[in-house]
C-alpha positions in Angstrom: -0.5 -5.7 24.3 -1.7 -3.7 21.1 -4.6 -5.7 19.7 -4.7 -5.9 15.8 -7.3 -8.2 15.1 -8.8 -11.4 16.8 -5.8 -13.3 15.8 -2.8 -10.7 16.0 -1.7 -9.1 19.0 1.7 -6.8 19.4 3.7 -6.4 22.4 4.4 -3.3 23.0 8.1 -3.8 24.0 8.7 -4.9 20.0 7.7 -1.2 19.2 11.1 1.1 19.4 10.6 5.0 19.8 12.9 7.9 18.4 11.9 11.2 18.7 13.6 13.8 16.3 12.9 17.4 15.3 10.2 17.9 13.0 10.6 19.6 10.3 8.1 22.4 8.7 5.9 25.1 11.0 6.0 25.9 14.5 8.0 28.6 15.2 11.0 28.4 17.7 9.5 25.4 19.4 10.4 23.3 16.0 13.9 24.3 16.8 13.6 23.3 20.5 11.3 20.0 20.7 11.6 16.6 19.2 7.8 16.2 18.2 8.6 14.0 15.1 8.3 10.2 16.0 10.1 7.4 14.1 8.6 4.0 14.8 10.7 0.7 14.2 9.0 -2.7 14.6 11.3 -5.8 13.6 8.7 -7.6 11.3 11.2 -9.9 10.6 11.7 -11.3 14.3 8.2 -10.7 15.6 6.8 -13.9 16.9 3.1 -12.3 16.4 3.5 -12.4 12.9 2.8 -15.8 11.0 5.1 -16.1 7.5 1.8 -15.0 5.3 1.5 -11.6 7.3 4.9 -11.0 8.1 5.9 -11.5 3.8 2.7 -9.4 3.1 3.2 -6.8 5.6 7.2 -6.5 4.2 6.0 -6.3 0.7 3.2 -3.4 1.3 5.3 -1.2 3.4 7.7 -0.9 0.8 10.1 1.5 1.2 9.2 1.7 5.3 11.0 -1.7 5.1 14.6 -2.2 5.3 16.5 -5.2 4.5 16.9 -6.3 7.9 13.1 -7.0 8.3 12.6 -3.5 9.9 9.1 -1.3 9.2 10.1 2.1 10.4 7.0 4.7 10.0 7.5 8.3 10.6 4.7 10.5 11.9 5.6 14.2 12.2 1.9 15.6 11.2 0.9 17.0 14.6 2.8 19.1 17.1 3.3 17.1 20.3 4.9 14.0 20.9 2.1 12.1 22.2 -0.6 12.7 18.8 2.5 11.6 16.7 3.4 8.5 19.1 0.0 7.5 18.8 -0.4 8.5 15.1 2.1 6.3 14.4 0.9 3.3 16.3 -2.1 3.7 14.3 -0.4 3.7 10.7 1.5 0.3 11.9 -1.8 -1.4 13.1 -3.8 -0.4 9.6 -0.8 -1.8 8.0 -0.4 -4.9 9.5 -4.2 -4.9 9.1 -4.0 -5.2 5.6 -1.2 -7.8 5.5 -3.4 -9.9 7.9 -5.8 -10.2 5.1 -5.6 -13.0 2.9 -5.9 -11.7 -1.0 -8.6 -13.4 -3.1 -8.0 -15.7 -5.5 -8.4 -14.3 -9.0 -10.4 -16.9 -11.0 -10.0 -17.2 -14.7 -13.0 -16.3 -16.6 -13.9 -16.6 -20.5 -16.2 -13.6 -22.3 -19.5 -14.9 -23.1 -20.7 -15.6 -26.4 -23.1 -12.4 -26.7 -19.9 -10.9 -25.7 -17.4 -12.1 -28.0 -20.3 -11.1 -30.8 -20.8 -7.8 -29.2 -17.0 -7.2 -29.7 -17.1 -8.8 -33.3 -19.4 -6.6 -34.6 -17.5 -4.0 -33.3 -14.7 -4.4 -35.6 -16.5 -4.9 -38.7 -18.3 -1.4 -37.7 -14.9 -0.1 -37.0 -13.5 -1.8 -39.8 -16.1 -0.1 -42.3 -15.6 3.2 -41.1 -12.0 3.3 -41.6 -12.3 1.6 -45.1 -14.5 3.9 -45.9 -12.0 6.9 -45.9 -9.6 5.4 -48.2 -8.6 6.4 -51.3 -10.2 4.2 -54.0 -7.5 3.0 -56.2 -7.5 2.5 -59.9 -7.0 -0.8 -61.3 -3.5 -1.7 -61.7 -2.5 -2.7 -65.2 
């Protein structure tokens, strides 16, 4: 079990590991090792999700997430197996971190009056400073 928090906990037969060849530096090992890692969890199936976390956790991986309900997270930055396995283990528990948090409630607010009077006399500063560089025009007959 792959403890996320005091409520969430992940068994780690719903993680599924590919290993590919990663791309970018190495020399002839990149051509000879699959280092890169591609982690798939099934957010959508998970029974250690509740519906909160599992819709949050969908909507912040973005394009990680398929339309099956899928996160997959790819983790190529270091060159063995084992630092990517577990870098990517550790991308998927920050991210289910953050769905597990509950967003606070934005709460309407109205300016204050020294506010409002603040932003008033703003204007009419404004508003004489632009009048002020107009042409003056004649009287119209």
């Amino acid at each position: 079990m792959i403890r996320v928090n005091r409520t969430v906990a992940i068994d780690e037969s719903e993680l599924r590991f590919e290993f590919i060849r990663s791309s970018g530096p190495g020399g002839q090992n990149v051509n000879k090792v699959a280092t890169a890692v591609r982690l798939r969890f099934d957010a959508g199936r998970s029974p250690s999700l509740i519906g909160e976390a599992r819709e949050r956790l969908l909507r912040l991986a973005g394009k990680k997430a398929g339309e099956d309900g899928v996160v997959a997270i790819l983790a190529r930055r270091h060159r063995t197996q084992e630092a990517n396995r577990n870098d990517a283990v550790e991308r998927l528990i920050a991210l289910i971190r953050r769905a597990c948090e509950r967003p606070a409630v934005r709460r309407r607010t109205r300016p204050t009056a020294a506010a409002r009077k603040r932003r008033l006399e703003a204007k009419r500063i404004r508003g004489r400073a632009k009048a002020g560089r107009q042409a003056i025009r004649e009287a119209e007959e």
